[in-house]
C-alpha positions as CSV (number, residue, x, y, z in Angstrom):
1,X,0.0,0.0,0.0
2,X,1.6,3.4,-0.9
3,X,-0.2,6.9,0.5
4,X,0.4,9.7,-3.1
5,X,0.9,12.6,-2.1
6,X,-0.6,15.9,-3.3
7,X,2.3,16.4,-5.8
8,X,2.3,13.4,-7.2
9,X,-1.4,13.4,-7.6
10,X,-0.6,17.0,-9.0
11,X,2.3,15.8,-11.6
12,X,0.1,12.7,-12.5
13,X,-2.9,14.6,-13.2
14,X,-0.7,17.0,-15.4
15,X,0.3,13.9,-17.3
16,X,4.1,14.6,-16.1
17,X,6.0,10.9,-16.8
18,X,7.1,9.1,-15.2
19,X,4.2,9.8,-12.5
20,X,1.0,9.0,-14.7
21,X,2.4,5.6,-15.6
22,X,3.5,5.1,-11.9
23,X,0.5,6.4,-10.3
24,X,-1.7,4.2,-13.4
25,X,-0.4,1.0,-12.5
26,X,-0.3,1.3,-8.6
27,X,-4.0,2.3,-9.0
28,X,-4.2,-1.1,-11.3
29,X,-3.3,-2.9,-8.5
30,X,-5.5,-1.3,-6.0
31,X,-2.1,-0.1,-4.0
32,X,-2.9,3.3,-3.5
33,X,-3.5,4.9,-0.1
34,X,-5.1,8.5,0.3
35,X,-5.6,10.5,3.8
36,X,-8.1,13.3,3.7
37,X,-5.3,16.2,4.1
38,X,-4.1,15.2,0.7
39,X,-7.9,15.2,-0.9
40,X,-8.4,19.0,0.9
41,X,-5.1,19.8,-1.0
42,X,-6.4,18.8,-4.0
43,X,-9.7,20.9,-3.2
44,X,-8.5,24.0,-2.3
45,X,-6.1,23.9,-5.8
46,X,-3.5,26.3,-6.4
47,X,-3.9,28.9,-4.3
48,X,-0.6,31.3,-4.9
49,X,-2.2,31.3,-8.3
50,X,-4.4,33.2,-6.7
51,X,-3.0,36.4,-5.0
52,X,-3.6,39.5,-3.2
53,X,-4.7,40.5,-6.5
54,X,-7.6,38.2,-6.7
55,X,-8.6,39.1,-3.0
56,X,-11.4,41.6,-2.2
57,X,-10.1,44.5,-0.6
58,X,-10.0,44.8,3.6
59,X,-11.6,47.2,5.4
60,X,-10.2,48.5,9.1
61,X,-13.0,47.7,11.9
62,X,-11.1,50.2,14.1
63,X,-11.1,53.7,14.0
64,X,-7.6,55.9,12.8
């Protein structure tokens, strides 16, 4: 049994060799592990895609 980690599920999905024929055949033999940190990796994406650009912008709750 072998737990993937996000970035080989990351490099596999991307169809990055060697991990997609790795990741294919440990999957063929029902030898794949996964935990439910790596799954809510997978979820959330790439978040430093994402910014402070892509964030809306904060307001103060205190007064100057």
């Amino acid at each position: 049994m072998v737990l993937v980690d996000t970035s080989v599920w990351i490099r596999s999905l991307a169809k990055r060799p060697p991990y997609t024929a790795e990741l294919d055949r440990l999957l063929g033999l029902e030898e794949v592990a996964g935990h439910e940190l790596v799954y809510g990796e997978l979820l959330i994406g790439d978040w430093r895609r994402y910014s402070m650009t892509s964030r809306p912008p904060t307001r103060r709750h205190w007064p100057q």
